[in-house]
N, C-alpha and C positions, 0 to 999 in steps of 0.2 A: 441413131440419127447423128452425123457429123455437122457442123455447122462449116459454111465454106463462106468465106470472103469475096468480094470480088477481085481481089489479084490475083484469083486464081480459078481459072479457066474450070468449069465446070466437069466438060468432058475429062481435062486434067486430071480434075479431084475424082474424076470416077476409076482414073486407073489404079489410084492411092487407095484407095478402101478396097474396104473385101465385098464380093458381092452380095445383091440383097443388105447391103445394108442403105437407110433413106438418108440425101441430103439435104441440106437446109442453107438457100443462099441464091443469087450473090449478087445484084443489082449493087454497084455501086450509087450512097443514095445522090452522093454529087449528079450526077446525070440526072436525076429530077426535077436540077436547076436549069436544065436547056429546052430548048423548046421542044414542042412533041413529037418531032419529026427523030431528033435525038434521040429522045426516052424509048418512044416504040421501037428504031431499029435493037437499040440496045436489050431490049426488054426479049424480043424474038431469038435475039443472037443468047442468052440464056439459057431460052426454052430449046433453042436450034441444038443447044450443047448437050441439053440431057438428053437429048434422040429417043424421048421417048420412052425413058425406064421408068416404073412404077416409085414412088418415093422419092419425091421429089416437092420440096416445100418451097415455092417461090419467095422471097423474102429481099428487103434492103441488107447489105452487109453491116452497117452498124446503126441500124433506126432511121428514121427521119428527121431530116434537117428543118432545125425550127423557118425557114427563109422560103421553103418548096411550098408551091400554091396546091392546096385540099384538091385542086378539081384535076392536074396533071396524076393526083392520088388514086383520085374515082376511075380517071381515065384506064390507069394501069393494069388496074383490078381487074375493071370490064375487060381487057386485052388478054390477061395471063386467063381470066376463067374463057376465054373464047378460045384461047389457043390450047388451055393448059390439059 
């Protein structure tokens, strides 16, 4: 498992590792704080980057921001296991 940040581009990070191996990442959690319209493009353009490799941990790059409202949280969740 790599852990990848969000400065950097997921499919990036996939050309970085060796393959078969899982990453872990990279919602930036700033983006949390904008509205949903925000959050979900963002959140798709993640999952758009992994194209679909097995191993793949959706995750914020460094936790959640104590300021970001629980239910843009819940919302996320439901979005990444719909898409994920």
């Amino acid at each position: 498992m790599v852990g990848v940040d969000w400065r950097v581009p997921l499919d990036a990070a996939r050309t970085r590792v060796a393959e078969g191996l899982a990453l872990q990442g990279n919602l930036d959690p700033a983006v949390c704080l904008a509205p949903w319209d925000v959050v979900e493009a963002a959140a798709l353009d993640v999952l758009r980057r992994n194209g679909g490799h097995p191993g793949h941990v959706f995750n914020l790059g460094h936790g959640v921001l104590p300021e970001t409202d629980p239910d843009t949280l819940h919302r996320l969740v439901e979005l990444v296991h719909a898409h994920g």
